[in-house]
C-alpha positions as CSV (number, residue, x, y, z in Angstrom):
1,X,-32.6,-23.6,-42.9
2,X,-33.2,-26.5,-45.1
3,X,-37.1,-28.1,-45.0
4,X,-37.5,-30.8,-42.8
5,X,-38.9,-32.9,-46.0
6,X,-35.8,-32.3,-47.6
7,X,-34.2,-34.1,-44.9
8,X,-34.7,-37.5,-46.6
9,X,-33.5,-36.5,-50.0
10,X,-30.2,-35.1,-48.6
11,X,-29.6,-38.5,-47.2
12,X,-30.0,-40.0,-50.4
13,X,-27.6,-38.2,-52.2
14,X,-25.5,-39.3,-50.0
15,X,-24.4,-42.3,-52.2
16,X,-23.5,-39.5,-55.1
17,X,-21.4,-37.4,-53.0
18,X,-19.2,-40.0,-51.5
19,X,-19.1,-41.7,-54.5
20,X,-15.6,-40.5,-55.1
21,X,-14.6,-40.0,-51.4
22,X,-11.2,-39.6,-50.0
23,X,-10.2,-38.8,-47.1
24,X,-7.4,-37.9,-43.9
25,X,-7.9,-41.3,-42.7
26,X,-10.6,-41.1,-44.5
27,X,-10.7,-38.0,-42.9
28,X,-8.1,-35.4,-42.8
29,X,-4.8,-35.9,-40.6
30,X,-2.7,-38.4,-42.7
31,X,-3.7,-40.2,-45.3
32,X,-5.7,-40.8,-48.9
33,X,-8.7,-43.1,-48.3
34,X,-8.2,-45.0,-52.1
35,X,-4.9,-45.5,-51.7
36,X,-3.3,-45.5,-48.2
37,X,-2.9,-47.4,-45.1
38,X,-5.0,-45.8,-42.8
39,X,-3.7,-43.3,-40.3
40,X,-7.3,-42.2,-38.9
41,X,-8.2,-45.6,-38.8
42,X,-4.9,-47.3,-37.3
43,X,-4.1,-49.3,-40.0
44,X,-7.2,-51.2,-40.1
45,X,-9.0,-51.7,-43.4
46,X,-10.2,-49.6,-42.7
47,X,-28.0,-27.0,-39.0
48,X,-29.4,-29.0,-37.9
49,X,-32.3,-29.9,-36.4
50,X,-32.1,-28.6,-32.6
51,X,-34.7,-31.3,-31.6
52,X,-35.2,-29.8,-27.7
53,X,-34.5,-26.4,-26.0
54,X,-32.0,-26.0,-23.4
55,X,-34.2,-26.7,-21.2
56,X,-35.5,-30.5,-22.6
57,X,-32.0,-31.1,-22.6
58,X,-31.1,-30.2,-19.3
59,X,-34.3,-31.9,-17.8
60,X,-33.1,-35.5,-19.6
61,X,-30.1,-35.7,-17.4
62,X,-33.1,-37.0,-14.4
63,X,-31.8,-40.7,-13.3
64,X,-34.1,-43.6,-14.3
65,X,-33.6,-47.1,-12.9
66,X,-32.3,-48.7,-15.3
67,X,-28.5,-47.2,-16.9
68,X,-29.4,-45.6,-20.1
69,X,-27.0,-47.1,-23.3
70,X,-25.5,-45.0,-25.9
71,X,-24.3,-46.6,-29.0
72,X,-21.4,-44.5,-30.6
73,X,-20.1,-45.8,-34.0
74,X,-16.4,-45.0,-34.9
75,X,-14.0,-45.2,-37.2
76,X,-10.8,-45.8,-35.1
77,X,-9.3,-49.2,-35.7
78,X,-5.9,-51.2,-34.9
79,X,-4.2,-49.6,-31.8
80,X,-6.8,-46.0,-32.2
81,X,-9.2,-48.5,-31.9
82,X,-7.4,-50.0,-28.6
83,X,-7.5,-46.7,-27.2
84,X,-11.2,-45.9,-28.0
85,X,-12.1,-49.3,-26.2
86,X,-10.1,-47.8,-23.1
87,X,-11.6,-44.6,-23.0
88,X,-15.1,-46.5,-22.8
89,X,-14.3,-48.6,-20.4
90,X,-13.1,-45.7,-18.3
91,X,-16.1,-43.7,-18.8
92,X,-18.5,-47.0,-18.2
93,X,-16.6,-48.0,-14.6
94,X,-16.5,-44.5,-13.4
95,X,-20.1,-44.7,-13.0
96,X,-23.9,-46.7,-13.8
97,X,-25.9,-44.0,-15.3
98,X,-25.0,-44.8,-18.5
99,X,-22.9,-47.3,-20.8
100,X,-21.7,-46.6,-23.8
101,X,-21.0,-49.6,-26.5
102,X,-18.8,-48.3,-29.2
103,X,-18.8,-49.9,-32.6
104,X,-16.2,-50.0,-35.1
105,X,-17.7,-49.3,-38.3
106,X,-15.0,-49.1,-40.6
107,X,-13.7,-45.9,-42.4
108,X,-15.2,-42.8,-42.3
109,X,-17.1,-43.1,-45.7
110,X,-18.6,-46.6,-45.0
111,X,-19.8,-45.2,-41.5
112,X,-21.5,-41.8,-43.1
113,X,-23.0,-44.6,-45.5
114,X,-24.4,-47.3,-42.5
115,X,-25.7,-43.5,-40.6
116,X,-27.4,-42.4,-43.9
117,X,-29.3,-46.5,-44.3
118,X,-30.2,-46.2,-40.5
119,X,-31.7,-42.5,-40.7
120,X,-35.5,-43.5,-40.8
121,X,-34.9,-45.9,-37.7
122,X,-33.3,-46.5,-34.6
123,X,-30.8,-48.9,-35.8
124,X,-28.3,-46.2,-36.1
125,X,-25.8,-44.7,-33.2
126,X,-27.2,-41.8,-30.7
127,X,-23.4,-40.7,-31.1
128,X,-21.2,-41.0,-34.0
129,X,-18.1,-39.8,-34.9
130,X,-17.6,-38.2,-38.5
131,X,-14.6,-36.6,-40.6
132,X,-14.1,-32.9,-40.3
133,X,-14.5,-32.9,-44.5
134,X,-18.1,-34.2,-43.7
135,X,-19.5,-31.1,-41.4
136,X,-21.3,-29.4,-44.2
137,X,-23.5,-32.3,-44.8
138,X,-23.7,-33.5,-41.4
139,X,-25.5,-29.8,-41.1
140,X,-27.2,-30.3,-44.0
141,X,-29.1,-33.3,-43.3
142,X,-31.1,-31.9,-40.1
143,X,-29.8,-35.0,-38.5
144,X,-28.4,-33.8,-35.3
145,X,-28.8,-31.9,-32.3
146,X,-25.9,-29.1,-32.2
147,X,-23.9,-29.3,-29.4
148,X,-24.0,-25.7,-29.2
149,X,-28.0,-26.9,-27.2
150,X,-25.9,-29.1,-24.4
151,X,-23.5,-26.1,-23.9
152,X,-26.2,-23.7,-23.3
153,X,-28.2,-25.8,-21.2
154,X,-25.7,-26.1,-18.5
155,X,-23.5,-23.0,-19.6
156,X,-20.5,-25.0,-20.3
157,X,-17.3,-23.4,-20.6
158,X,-16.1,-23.8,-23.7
159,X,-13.2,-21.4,-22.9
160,X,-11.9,-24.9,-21.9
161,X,-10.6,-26.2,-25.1
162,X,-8.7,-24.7,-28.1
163,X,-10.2,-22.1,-30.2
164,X,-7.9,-23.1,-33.5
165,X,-9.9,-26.7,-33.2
166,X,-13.6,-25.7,-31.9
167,X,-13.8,-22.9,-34.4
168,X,-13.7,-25.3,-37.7
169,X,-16.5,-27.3,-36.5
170,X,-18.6,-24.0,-35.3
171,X,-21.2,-22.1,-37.5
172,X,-23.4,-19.3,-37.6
173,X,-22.3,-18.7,-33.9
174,X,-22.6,-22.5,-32.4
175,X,-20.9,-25.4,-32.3
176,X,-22.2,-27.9,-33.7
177,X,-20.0,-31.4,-32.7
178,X,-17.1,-31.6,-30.4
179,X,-13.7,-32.4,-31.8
180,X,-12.6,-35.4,-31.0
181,X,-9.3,-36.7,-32.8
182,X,-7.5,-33.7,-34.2
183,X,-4.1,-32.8,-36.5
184,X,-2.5,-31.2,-39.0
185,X,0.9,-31.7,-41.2
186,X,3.6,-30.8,-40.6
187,X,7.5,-31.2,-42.4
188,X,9.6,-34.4,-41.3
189,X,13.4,-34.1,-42.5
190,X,16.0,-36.1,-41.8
191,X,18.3,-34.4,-39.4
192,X,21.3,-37.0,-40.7
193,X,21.2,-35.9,-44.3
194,X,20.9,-32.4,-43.2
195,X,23.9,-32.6,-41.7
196,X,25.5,-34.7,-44.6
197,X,24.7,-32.1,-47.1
198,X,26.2,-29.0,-44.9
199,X,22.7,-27.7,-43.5
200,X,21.7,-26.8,-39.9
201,X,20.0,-30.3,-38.7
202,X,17.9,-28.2,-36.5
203,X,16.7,-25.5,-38.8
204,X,14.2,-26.9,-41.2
205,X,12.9,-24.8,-44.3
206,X,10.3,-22.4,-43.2
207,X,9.3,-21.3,-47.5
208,X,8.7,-23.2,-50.5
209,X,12.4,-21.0,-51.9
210,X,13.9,-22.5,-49.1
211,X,12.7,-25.9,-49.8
212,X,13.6,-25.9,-52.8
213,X,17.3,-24.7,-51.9
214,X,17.5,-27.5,-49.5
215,X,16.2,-30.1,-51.9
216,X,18.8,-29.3,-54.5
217,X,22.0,-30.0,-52.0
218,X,20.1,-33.2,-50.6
219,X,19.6,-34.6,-53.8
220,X,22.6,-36.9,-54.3
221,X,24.2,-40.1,-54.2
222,X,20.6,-41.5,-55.4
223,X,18.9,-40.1,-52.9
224,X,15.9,-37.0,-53.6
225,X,15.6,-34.2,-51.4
226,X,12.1,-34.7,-50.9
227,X,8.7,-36.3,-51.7
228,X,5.1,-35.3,-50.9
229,X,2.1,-37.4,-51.4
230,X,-0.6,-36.2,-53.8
231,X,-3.0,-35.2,-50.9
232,X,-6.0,-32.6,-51.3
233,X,-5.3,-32.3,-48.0
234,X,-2.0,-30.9,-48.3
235,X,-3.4,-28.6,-50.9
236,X,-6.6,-27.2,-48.8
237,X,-3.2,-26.6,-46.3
238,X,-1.2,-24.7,-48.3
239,X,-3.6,-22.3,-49.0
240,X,-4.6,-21.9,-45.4
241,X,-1.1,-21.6,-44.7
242,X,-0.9,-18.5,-47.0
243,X,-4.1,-17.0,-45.7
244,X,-6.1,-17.7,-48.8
245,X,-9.6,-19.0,-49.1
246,X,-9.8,-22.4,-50.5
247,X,-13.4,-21.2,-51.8
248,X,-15.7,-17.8,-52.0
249,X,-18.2,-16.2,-49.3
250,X,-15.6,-16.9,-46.5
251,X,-14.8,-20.4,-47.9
252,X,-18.2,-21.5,-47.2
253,X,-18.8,-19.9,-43.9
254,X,-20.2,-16.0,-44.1
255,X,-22.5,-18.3,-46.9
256,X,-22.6,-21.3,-48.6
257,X,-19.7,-21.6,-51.1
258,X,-20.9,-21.1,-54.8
259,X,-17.2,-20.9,-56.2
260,X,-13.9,-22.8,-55.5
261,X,-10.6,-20.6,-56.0
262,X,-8.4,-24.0,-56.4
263,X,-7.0,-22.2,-59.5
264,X,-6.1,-18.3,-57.8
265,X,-2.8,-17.2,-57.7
266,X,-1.7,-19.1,-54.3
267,X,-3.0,-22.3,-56.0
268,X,-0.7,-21.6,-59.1
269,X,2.4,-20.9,-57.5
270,X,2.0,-23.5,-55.1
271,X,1.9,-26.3,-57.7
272,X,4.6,-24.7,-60.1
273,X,7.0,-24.8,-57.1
274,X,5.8,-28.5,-56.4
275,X,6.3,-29.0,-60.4
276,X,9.5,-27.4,-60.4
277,X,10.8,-29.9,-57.7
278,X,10.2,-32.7,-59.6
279,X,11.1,-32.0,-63.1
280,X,14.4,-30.8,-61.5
281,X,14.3,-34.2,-60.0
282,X,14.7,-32.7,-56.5
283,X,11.7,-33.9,-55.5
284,X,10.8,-37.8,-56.3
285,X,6.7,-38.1,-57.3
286,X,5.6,-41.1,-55.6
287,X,1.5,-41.2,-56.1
288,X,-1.1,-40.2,-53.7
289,X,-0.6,-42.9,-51.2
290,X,1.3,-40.8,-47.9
291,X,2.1,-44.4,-46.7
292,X,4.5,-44.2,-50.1
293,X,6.0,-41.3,-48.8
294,X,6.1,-42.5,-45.7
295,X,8.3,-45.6,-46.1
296,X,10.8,-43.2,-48.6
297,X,11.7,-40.9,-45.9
298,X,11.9,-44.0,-43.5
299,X,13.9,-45.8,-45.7
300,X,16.0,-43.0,-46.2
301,X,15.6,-42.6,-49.7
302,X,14.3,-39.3,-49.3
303,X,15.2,-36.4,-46.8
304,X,11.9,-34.1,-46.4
305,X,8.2,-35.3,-46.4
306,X,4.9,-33.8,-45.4
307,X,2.9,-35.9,-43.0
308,X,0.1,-35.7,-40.3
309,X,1.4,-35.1,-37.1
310,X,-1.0,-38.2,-35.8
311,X,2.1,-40.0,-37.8
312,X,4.5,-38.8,-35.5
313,X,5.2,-40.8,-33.0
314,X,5.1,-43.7,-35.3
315,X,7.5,-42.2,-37.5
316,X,10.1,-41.0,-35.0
317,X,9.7,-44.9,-33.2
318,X,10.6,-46.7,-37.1
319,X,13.7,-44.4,-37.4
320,X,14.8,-44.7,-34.0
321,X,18.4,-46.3,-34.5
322,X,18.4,-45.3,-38.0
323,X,18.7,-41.7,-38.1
324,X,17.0,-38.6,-36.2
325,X,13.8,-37.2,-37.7
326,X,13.3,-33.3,-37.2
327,X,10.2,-31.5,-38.0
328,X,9.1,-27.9,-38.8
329,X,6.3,-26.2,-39.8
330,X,4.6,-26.6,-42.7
331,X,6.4,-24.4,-45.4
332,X,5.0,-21.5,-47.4
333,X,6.2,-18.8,-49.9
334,X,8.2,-16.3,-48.7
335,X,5.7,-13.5,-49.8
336,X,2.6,-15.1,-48.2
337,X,-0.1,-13.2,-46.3
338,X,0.1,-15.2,-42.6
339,X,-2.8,-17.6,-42.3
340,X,-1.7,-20.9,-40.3
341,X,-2.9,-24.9,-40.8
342,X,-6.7,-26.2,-40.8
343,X,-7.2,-29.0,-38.0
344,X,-7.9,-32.5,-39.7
345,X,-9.2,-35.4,-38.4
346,X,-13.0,-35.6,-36.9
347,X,-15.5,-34.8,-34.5
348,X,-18.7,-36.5,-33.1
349,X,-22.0,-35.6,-33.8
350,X,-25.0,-36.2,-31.4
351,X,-28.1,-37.6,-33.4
352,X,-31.4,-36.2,-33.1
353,X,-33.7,-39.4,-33.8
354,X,-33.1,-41.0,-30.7
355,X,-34.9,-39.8,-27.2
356,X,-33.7,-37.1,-25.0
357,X,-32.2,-39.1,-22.2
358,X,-29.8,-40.6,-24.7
359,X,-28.9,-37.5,-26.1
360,X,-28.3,-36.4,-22.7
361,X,-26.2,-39.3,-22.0
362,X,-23.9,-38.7,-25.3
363,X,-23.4,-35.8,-24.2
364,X,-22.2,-36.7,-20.4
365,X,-20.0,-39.3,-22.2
366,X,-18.1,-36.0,-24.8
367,X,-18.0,-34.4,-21.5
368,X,-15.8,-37.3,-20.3
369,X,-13.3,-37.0,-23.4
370,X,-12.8,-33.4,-22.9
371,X,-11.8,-33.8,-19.5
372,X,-7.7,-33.2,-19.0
373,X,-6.9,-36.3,-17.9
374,X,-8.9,-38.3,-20.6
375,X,-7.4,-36.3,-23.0
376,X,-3.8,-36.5,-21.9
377,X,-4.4,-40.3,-22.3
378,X,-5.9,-39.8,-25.8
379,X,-3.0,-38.0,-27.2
380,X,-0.3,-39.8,-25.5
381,X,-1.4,-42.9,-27.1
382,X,-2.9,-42.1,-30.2
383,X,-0.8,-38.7,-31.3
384,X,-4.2,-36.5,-31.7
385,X,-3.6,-33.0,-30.0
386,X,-5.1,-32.6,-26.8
387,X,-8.4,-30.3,-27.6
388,X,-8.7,-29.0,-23.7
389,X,-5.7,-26.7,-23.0
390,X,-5.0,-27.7,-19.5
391,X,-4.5,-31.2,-20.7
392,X,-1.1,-29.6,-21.3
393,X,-0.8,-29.5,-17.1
394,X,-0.9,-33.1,-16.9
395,X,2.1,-35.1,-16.0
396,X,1.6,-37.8,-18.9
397,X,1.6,-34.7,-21.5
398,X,4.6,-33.2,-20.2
399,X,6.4,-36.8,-20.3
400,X,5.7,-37.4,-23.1
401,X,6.8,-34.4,-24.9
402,X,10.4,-34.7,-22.9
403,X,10.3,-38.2,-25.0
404,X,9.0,-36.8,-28.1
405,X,10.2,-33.3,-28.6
406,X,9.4,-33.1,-32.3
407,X,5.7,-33.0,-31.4
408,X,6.4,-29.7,-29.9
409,X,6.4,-28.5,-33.2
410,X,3.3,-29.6,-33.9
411,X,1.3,-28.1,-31.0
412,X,3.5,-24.4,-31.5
413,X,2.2,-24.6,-35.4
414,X,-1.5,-24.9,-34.0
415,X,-0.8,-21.8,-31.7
416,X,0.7,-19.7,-34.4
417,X,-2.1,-20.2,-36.9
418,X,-3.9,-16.9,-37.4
419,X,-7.8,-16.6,-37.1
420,X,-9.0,-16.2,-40.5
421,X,-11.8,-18.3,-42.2
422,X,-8.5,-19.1,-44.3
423,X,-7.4,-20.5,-41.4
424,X,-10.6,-21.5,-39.9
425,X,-10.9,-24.1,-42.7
426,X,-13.1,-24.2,-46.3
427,X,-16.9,-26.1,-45.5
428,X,-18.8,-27.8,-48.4
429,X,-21.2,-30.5,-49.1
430,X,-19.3,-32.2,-51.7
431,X,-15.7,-32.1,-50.0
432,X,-14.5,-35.7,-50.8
433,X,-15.4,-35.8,-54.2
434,X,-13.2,-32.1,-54.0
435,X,-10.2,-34.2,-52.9
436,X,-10.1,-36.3,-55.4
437,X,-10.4,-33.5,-58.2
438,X,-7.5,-31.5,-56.7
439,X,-5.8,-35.0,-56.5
440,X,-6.1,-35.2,-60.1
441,X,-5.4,-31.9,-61.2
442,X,-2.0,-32.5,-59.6
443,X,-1.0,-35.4,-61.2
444,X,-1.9,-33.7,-64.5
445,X,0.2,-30.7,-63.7
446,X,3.0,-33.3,-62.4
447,X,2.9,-35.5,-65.0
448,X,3.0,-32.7,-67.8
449,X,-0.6,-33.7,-69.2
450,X,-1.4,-29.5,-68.0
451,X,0.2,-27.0,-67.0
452,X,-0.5,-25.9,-63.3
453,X,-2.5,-23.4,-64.4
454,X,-4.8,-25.3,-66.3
455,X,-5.0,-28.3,-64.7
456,X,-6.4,-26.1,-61.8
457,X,-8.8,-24.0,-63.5
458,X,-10.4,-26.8,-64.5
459,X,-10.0,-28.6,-61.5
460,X,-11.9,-25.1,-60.2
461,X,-14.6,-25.3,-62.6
462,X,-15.6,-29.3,-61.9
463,X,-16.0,-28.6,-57.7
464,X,-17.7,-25.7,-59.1
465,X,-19.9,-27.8,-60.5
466,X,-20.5,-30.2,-57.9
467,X,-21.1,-27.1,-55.5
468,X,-24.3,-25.9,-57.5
469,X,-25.9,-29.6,-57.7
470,X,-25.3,-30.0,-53.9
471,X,-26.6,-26.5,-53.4
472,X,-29.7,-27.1,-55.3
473,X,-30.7,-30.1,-53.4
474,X,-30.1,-28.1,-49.6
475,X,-32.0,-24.3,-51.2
């Protein structure tokens, strides 16, 4: 593992690597940091250093007199943030051991910068939450305490929650943080222009052929067939979707990733079919902001969009009286190996510089989120996917899904993904500044400054680049 001298140094680069940071929310599960209103961040303007044994930790949990505090910094604002403030409150009244004070710090990127400034003293969080695209340098920086040290302690069942979410954030056999607000895309359509233009309003386009079919007989009376953002994320997707590593030695996880395969064969098709769409004029090409998208489809302007499904209920709400929205799984090409989506969004990370009881505390407090009930209450109200399976059994789930079917779709796409590190999602220390590379390499190819192939291999050869600097700093 990396030097603990190093440890510094890593959090000074910092600065360089999120230099050109975008992000789902600034994280993954809806939207482009630079550009977007901000899903993760409700519309706000939004390894490792295993400090103590199992045992340490276990022994912290001993009451002291006084309620120990936990500071938890965040990046949930507008009504996410609403909900975050109940779920503390909750946790806080349900009993006087501890109290947690959570702090909005704005997006994802400006809290990883605050954490990184507050690393040589204890003005920083014991708790703070992070985007999934950040896990490799969250490792990296021998910051944390792996929560993989809490589990063992008390032999937590971990058999609780969903594999297809716990997997992206485990390595090298442990889990490191505990996913906290999760998602992935998924299609929207419009089930009213479906039906306009002769197609099955409740069969949505399962391969990019089929897309494109559909696109071509919704394209009329000046209205597209589609529109997708230009996301990395949706990118990083596709390729999962297709089985295919986003990058070499198990995209980052038998090894640390040397090589990026942005430009392979599944990258190449996937942008020639998205190039193909809009010089046909089948698909319109609205930028990188999903909140573009967004108000297209809503608008009616366009009949099929890819969006997080943490947009869904908001989406489904802004058409209601309008027309009916209708969702599917995220589409691939017909002759695709099976893979299934990554999980976007981000997890929370317990912090190593502050003293075992509050460690221990942050911990009790994540054990509170996981719980069914908590969780039923955090994706009722926020559209995250529960992460504990048997927050499926709770009344408020199952209500809500009678309300808003569409998100069954979502939570049957999760369960069909395929274990794969494809699947399991690419890890690497200079993910943002990835995002906006691939982000650029598509509006080249778009915009007929490169042909997809091109614009992709180089795309390949700049994270290549980053990859070896960020390497060199962590060897």
């Amino acid at each position: 593992m990396i030097k603990s001298r190093l440890k510094w140094s890593l959090a000074a680069s910092l600065t360089f690597i999120l230099m050109f940071a975008s992000a789902c929310g600034n994280g993954s599960g809806g939207n482009n940091a630079s550009n977007n209103v901000n899903t993760e961040t409700g519309g706000a303007n939004k390894s490792t250093s295993t400090t103590s044994s199992a045992s340490q930790a276990s022994s912290s949990s001993t009451k002291s007199s006084e309620p120990v505090n936990v500071l938890w910094w965040h990046s949930m604002g507008g009504e996410l943030g609403a909900a975050v403030t109940e779920l503390v409150a909750q946790f806080n009244s349900s009993q006087s051991d501890i109290i947690v004070e959570e702090v909005y710090q704005g997006s994802y990127d400006e809290s990883l910068n605050k954490m990184k400034a507050s690393m040589d003293s204890k003005s920083g969080p014991a708790l703070i939450q992070v985007y999934e695209i950040g896990s490799r340098f969250m490792i990296d920086s021998g910051a944390t305490t792996p929560i993989q040290t809490f589990i063992d302690a008390e032999q937590y069942d971990l058999s609780l929650l969903e594999e297809n979410i716990t997997n992206y954030y485990s390595f090298d056999g442990q889990l490191h943080s505990m996913p906290f607000n999760t998602s992935n895309p998924i299609l929207y359509y419009n089930k009213d222009m479906f039906s306009a233009a002769g197609l099955d309003p409740d069969k949505a386009p399962a391969t990019f052929e089929e897309v494109a079919e559909y696109a071509e007989k919704l394209t009329q009376g000046g209205q597209a067939g589609a529109s997708f953002a230009i996301y990395g994320w949706f990118m990083e997707q596709f390729f999962a979707n297709q089985g295919s590593d986003y990058l070499n030695n198990g995209n980052g996880r038998t090894s640390a990733a040397t090589e990026s395969n942005l430009n392979n064969e599944v990258g190449v098709e996937t942008l020639t079919w998205w190039k193909e769409l809009v010089d046909q004029g089948h698909a319109l090409n609205l930028g990188r902001a999903t909140a573009d998208t967004k108000k297209a489809f809503l608008a009616g302007q366009v009949a099929m969009t890819l969006d997080s499904t943490a947009s869904l209920r908001g989406i489904v709400d802004a058409a209601e009286g309008q027309f009916e929205v209708g969702t599917g799984f995220l589409p691939k090409a017909a002759n695709a190996a099976e893979g299934g989506v990554v999980v976007g969004g981000a997890s929370l990370w317990i912090m190593n510089n502050k003293s075992q009881e509050e460690q221990q505390a942050a911990w009790e407090f994540i054990k509170f989120l996981a719980k069914p009930e908590t969780q039923a209450y955090w994706h009722v109200n926020t559209g995250y996917f529960p992460i504990t399976k048997a927050a499926y059994e709770e009344t408020l789930v199952s209500d809500n899904l009678a309300k808003y079917p569409q998100f069954q779709t979502a939570v049957d796409q999760l369960h069909a993904s395929k274990p794969s590190t494809a699947s399991t999602g690419a890890v690497m220390g200079v993910f943002p500044e990835a995002r906006q590379i691939v982000e650029s390499a598509i509006e080249e190819a778009l915009n007929d400054v490169k042909s997809p192939q091109d614009a992709l291999t180089s795309g390949a050869q700049q994270i290549t680049d980053k990859i070896s600097t960020y390497n060199k700093t962590v060897q």
